[in-house]
C-alpha positions in Angstrom: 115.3 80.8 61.3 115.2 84.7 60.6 113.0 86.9 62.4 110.4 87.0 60.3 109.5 83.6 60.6 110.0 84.0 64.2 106.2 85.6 63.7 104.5 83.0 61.5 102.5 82.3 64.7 101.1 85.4 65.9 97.3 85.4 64.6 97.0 88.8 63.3 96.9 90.8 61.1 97.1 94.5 62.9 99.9 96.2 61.4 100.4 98.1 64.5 101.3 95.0 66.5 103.1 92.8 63.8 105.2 96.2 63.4 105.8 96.5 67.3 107.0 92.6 67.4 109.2 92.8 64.7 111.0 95.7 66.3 110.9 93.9 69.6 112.2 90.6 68.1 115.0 92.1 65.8 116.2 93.9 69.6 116.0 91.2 71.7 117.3 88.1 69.2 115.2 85.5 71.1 115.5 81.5 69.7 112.0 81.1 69.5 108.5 83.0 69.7 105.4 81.0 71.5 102.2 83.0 71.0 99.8 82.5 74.2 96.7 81.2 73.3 94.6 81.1 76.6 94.5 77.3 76.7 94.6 75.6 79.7 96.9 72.8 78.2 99.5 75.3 76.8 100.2 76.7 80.3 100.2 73.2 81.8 103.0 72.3 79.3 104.7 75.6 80.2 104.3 75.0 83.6 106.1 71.1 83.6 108.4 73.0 80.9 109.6 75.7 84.2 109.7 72.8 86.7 112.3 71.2 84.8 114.5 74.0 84.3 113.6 74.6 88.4 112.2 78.0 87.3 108.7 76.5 89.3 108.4 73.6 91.7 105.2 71.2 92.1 103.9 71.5 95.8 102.2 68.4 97.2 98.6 68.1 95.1 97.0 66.6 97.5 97.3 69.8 100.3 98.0 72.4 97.4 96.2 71.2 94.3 97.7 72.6 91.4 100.4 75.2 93.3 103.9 76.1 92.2 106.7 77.3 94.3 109.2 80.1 92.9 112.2 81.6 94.1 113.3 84.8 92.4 116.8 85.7 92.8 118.1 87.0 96.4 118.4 90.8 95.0 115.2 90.8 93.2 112.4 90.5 95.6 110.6 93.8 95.6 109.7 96.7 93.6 112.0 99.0 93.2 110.6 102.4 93.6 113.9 104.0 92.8 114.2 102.8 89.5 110.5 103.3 88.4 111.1 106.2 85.7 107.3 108.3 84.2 108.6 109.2 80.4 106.4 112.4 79.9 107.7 114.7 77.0 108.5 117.4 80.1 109.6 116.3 83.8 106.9 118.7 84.6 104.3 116.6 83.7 105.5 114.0 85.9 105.8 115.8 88.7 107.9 116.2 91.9 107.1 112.6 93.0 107.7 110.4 90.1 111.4 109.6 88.9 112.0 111.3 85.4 113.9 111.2 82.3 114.1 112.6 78.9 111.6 109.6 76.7 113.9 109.7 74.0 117.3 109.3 76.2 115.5 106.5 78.1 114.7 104.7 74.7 118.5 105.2 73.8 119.5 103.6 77.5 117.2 100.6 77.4 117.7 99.6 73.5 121.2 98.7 74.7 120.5 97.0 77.7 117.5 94.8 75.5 120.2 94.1 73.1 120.2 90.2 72.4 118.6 90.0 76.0 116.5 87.2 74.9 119.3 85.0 72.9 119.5 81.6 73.8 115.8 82.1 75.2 112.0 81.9 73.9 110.0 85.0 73.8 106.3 84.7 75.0 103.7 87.4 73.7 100.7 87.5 76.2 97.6 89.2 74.8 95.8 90.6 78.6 92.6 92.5 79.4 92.3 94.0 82.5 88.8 93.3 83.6 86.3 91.6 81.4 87.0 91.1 77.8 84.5 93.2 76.3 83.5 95.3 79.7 82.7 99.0 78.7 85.4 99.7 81.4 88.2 97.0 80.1 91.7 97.9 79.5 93.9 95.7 76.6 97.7 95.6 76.8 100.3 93.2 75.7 103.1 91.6 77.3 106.6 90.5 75.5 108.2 88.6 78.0 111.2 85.8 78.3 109.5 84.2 81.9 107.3 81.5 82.0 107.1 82.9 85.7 105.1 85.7 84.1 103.2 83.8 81.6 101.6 81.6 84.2 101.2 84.7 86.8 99.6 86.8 84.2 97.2 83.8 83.7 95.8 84.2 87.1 96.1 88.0 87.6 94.4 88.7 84.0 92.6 87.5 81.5 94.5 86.2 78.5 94.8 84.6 75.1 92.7 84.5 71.7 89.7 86.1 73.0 91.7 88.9 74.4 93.4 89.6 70.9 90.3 89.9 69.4 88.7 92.6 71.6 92.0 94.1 70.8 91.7 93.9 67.1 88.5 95.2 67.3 88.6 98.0 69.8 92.5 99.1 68.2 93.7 100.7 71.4 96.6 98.9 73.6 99.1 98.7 75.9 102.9 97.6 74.9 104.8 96.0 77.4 108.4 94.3 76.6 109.8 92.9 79.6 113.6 91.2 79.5 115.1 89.6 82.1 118.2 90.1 80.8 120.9 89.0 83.8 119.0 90.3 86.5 121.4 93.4 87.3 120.0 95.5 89.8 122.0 98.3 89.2 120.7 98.4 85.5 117.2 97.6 86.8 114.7 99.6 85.1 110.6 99.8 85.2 109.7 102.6 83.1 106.5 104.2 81.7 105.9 105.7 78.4 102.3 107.3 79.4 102.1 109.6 76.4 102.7 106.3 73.9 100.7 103.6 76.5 103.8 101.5 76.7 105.9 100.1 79.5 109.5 98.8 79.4 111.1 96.4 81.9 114.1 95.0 82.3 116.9 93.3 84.9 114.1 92.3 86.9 112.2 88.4 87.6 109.8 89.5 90.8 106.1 89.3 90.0 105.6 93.8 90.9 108.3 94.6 88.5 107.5 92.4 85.4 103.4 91.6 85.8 102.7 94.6 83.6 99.3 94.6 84.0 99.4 95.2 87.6 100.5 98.3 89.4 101.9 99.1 85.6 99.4 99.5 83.3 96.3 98.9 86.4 97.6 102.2 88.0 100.5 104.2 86.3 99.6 104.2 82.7 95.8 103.6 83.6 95.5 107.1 86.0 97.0 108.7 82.9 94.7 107.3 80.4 91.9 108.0 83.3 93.1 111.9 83.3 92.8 112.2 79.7 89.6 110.1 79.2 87.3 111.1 82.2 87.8 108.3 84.3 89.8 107.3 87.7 92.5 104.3 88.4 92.6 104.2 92.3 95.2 102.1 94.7 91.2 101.3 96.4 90.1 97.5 97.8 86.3 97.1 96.6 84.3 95.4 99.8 80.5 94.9 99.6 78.7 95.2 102.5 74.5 93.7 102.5 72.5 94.7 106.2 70.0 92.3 107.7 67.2 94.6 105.6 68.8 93.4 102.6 70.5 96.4 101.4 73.5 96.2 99.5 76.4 99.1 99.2 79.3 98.7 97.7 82.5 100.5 99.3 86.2 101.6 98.0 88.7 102.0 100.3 92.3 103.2 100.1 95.6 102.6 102.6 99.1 102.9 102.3 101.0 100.0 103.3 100.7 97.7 106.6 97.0 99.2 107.1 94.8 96.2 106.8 93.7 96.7 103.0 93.7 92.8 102.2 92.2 92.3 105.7 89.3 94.5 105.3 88.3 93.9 101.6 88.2 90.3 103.1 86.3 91.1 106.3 84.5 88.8 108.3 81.3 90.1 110.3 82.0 89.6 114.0 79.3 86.5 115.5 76.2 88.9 116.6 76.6 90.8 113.1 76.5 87.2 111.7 73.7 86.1 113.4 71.8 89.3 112.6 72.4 88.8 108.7 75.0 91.0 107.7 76.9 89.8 105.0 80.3 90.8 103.3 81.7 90.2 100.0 85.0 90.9 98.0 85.1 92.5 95.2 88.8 93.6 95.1 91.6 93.8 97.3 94.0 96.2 95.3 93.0 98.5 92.5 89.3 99.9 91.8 88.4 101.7 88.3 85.7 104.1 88.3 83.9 105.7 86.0 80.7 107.7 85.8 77.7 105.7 84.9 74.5 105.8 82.6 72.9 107.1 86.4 75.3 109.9 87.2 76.4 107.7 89.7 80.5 106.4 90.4 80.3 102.8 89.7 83.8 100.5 89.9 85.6 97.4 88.6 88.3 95.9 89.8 90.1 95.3 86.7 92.0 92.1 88.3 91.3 88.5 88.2 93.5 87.7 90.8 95.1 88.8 94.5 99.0 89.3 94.6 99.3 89.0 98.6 101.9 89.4 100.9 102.1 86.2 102.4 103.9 86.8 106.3 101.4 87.4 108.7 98.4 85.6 106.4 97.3 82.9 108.3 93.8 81.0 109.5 93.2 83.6 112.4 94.6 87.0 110.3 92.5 86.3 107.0 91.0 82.8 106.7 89.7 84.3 103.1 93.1 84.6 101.7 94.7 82.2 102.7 91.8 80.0 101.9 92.4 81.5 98.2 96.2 80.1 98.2 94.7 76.0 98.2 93.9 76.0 94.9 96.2 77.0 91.6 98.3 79.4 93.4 101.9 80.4 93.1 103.8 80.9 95.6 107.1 83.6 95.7 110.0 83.4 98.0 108.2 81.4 101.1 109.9 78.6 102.5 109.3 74.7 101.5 108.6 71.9 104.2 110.3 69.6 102.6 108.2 66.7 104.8 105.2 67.1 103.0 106.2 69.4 99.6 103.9 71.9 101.1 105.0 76.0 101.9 105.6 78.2 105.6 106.0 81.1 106.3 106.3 83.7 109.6 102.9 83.8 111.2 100.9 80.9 109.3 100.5 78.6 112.3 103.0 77.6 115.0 104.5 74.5 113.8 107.0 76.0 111.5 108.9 73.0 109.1 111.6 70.8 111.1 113.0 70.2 107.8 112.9 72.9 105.3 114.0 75.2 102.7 114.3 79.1 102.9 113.1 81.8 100.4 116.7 81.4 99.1 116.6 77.1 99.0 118.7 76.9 102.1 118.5 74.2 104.7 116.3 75.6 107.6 115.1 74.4 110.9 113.5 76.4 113.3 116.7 77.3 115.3 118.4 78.8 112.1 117.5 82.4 113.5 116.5 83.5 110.2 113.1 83.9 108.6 112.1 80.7 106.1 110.4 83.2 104.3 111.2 86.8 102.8 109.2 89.3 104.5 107.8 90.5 101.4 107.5 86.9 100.3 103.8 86.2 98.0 100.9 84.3 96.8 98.9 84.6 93.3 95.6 83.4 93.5 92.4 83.5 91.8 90.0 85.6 92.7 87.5 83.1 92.4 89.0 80.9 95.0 87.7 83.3 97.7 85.1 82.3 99.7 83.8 86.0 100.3 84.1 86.3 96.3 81.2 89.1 95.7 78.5 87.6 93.1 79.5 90.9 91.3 83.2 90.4 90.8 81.8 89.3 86.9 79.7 92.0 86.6 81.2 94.0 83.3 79.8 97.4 84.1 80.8 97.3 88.0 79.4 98.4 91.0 77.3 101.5 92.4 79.9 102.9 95.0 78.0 104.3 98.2 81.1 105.6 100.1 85.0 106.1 99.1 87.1 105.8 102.5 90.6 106.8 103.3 93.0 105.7 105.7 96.2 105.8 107.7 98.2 104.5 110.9 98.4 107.3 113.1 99.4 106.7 116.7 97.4 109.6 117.9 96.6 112.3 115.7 93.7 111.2 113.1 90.1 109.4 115.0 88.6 106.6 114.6 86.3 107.6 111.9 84.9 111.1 110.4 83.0 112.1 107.3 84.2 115.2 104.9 81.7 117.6 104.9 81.5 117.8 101.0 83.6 116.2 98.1 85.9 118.9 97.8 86.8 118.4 101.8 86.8 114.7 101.2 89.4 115.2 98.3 91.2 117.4 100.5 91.3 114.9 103.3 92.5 112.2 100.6 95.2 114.1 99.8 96.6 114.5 103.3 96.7 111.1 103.8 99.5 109.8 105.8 101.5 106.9 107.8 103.3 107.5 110.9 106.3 104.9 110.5 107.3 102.1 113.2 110.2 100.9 114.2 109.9 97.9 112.0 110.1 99.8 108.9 112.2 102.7 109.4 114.0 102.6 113.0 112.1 105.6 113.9 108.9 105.9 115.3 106.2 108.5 114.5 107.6 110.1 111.3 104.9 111.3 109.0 105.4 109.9 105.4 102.3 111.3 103.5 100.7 109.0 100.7 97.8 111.0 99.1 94.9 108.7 98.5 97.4 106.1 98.7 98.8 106.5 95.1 102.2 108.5 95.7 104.3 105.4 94.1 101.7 104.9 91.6 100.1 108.3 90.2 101.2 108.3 86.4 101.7 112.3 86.1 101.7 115.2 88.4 100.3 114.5 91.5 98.6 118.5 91.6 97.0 117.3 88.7 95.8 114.3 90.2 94.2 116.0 92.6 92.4 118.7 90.2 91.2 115.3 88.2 89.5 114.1 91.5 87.8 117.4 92.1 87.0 117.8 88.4 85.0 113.9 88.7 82.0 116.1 91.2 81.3 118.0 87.4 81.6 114.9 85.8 79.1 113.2 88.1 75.6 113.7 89.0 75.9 112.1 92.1 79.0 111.5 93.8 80.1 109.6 97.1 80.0 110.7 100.4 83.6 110.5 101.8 85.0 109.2 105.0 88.2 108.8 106.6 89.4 106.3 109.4 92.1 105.1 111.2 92.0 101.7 113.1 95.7 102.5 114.9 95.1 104.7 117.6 97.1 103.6 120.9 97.1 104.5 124.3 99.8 105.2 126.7 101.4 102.0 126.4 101.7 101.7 123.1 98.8 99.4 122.4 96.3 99.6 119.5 92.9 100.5 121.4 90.3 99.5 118.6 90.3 95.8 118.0 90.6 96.2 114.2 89.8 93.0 111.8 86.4 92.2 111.6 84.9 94.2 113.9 85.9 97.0 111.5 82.6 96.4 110.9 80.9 98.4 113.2 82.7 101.7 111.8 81.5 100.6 108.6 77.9 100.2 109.7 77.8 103.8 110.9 79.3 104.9 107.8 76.9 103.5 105.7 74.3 105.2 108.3 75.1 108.5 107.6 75.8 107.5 103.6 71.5 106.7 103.9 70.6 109.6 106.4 69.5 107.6 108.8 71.9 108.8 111.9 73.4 112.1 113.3 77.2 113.0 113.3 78.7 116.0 115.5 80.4 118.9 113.5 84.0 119.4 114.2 87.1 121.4 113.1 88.0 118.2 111.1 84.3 117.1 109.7 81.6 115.4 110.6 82.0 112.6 113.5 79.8 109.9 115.6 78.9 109.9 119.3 80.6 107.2 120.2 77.0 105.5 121.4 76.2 105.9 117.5 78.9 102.9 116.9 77.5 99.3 118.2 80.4 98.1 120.6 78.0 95.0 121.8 80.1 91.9 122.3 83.4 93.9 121.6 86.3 93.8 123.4 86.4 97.8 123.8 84.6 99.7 126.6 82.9 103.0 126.1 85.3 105.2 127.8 88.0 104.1 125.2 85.8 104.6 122.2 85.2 107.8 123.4 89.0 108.3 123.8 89.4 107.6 120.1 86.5 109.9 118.8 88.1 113.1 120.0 89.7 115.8 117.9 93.4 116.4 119.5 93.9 119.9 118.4 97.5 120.3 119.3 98.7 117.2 117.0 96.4 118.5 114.4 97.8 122.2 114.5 101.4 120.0 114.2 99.9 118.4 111.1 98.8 121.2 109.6 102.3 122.6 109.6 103.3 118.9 108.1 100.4 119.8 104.9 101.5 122.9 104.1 105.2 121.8 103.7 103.9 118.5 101.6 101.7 121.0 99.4 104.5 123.5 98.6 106.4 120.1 97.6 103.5 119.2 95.4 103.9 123.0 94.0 101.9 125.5 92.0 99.9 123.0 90.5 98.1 121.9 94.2 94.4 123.3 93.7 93.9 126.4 95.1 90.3 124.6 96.5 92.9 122.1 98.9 94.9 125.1 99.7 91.2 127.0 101.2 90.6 123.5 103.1 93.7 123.7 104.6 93.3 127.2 105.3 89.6 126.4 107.2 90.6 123.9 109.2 93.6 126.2 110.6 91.1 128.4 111.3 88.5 125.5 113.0 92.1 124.7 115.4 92.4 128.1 116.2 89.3 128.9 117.3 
């Protein structure tokens, strides 16, 4: 069969995308071309199809109806930040914090390693929105792929098929992704973005954050670029709703680096007295937020997924009973451990009966004494969104939600409070872009070094990051009525090293006061850092935290903020000339507020 019959079944008749295929087919010389439809039969013959080859195992229906085990190879279980490549026309334009090369030189690189990269193997073409097909605020891309792994993931984490591929016949704009994965060779692993063309290239890789191009991909990398350009934001930002016994409903975006309790707090659960008073909590997103200006001069935001990709260590019934609830239903699971008992999964922190007879991440015979974890630390689940039971009755709305408050986040042992409020959006974008994680031992074998994250975006920002910034202060013009902006940090220890807020749900209770001042309807004291509560202001009924301690954690330390200080000024002269001079004047007033 020559290549052009290859396409008889790709229902279009956009020159642009027959053109795109063609090139992609003639490169890659794949046996066969299956067009993805959207139907619910397809993927369950694809799925028996990847069970056979052992690409996907069936878990036991009866405890996991519907869920698929995969195991990717042993050097292939993470992103890979260091080869993530921005393709702007300059390496200025993508900045001191992305990886860079020359577009056409990475073109010439990847056309050889894509060379007959699919022979022997069917090529998949995935039509995807991100959010609703049809929502003023969706995004259309398609994937090229040789993984059923993907085909299947990108049916929970997107919205595929027909009716996808005719909002993108209509609307003419779109994404290109080709992924390959070639012979998995990490050292000629490549995710790279072509922001100025809106296409993405990946190859040499089989783990879900490398090859799910709509995700951090196009969700983040190309989609803050095409949010630069077109008025718009793509934010690393959970969406959480939050409804008070009174009824009122505000919606809030929140933003934290890694290992900060993002997945746990956009799936909070009220503590028992704010139950029983009627608070209510609802997910709307636990990973990317888009927001746009609305018809009200408000910020109003989607979450342009359909699924959760979640670490799966450390999820269990007491952690975040609202993701792992998800995981029952239609989920996939990547690079945990098998019970081989009962067909089911493990991993490190689900419960305390780990397998007596099971398989690790790798397919290894494991017991408990094996001294090794079952599961790879960075190990995950894809689940519907749906199959949360804190799943916001907005999730389907196609123009979003009203956002009453954007907060920021870190893990600081002792520098940043429990909560404050910027005193203006230019300070809150200011205190965004300070943002910052002091490292444990776990991570880095050195405790207390500052890695700075700015709104949580540093791997994921598609251009300069100074830029970045001027786009976020350039949204206050763009909107009548932007958010008030908060920062917090649940982390604080004392002198023995343990965490002195009791974090999880009764988060909660910062949240409330946060939403108090977002209404006017409580006081905040005015410090060298902004605006922060008394700490009788924050409800601490029924919580295992006594005054004196919350006090403790509502104080500014001046001496470790003069240190940080000296910390932003070396991350800004990184950042370069293109840092806005406004950011530059905040950190200028608050060394002046510490030296008073």
């Amino acid at each position: 069969m020559n290549n052009k019959d290859l396409l008889n079944n790709i229902p279009t008749t956009n020159d642009e995308i027959l053109a795109w295929l063609k090139q992609v087919v003639e490169l890659t010389n794949p046996d066969e071309v299956v067009w993805i439809t959207g139907e619910e039969q397809q993927l369950e013959d694809l799925r028996k199809e990847a069970c056979g080859t052992g690409e996907l195992i069936k878990l036991n229906d009866e405890k996991l109806e519907g869920c698929y085990l995969h195991r990717s190879d042993k050097n292939d279980v993470a992103r890979v930040e260091g080869r993530t490549f921005i393709c702007t026309e300059t390496e200025e334009e993508a900045g001191p914090t992305n990886n860079w090369m020359d577009p056409a030189k990475m073109r010439e690189k990847l056309k050889t390693l894509y060379k007959d990269s699919m022979k022997g193997r069917t090529m998949y073409v995935i039509p995807f929105s991100m959010g609703l097909v049809d929502s003023p605020s969706a995004k259309y891309g398609i994937e090229v792929t040789d993984s059923i792994y993907v085909v299947v993931n990108m049916a929970i984490m997107t919205r595929i098929g027909n009716e996808v591929m005719k909002a993108i016949e209509e609307k003419g704009e779109f994404t290109k992704g080709l992924h390959a994965k070639a012979d998995l060779n990490a050292e000629e692993r490549y995710i790279v973005h072509f922001p100025q063309d809106n296409e993405i290239m990946s190859i040499n890789s089989g783990y879900g954050g490398n090859v799910l191009l709509g995700k951090k991909c196009l969700a983040l990398r190309i989609a803050s670029y095409l949010g630069k350009a077109q008025g718009w934001m793509a934010e690393h930002m959970l969406i959480l709703g939050v409804k008070n016994p009174e009824g009122r409903q505000d919606y809030i975006a929140a933003a934290f680096p890694s290992a900060c309790g993002k997945t746990n707090l956009a799936m909070l659960i009220p503590p028992e007295g704010y139950k029983k008073d009627g608070w209510e909590v609802t997910c709307i997103g636990d990973d990317i937020a888009w927001i746009r200006v609305g018809e009200d001069g408000r910020l109003w935001a989607i979450n342009p997924e359909n699924g959760f990709f979640g670490v799966a260590p450390g999820t269990s019934e007491k952690s975040n009973p609202n993701a792992l609830a998800s995981t029952k239903k239609n989920a996939i699971f990547t690079n945990v451990g098998l019970n081989l008992d009962d067909n089911t999964v493990w991993w490190e922190k689900l419960d305390k009966n780990p397998p007596k007879n099971g398989l690790d991440w790798m397919g290894q015979p494991w017991t408990p004494e094996s001294g090794t974890n079952m599961a790879h630390p960075n190990s995950r689940f894809t689940a519907y969104a749906k199959n949360c039971p804190c799943i916001s009755p907005a999730f389907d709305k196609p123009e979003g939600v009203p956002l009453s408050a954007i907060v920021f986040g870190g893990r600081r042992a002792k520098t940043a409070p429990l909560v404050y409020q910027s005193r203006d959006w230019k300070h809150g974008v200011f205190v965004g872009s300070i943002m910052a994680s002091e490292t444990t031992a776990a991570i880095m074998g050195q405790v207390g070094v500052v890695r700075r994250d700015p709104m949580a975006m540093l791997p994921f920002c598609g251009y300069h990051m100074g830029d970045y910034w001027q786009h976020w202060l350039d949204m206050e013009n763009l909107a009548g009525d932007v958010p008030e902006i908060f920062n917090v940090n649940w982390f604080r220890v004392d002198d023995n090293g343990d965490f002195i807020w009791p974090g999880f749900g009764d988060n909660l209770r910062v949240i409330e006061w946060i939403l108090k001042r977002v209404h006017g309807e409580i006081e905040a004291k005015d410090t060298a850092i902004g605006y922060m509560p008394e700490a009788q202001d924050i409800n601490i009924d029924d919580c295992d935290i006594s005054l004196e301690a919350l006090e403790s954690i509502l104080k500014v330390e001046d001496n470790y903020w003069k240190e940080d200080v000296a910390s932003i000024k070396e991350f800004y002269d990184k950042i370069g000339d293109r840092t806005p001079k406004e950011l530059r004047e905040e950190l200028e007033k608050l060394e002046n507020s510490l030296n008073l």
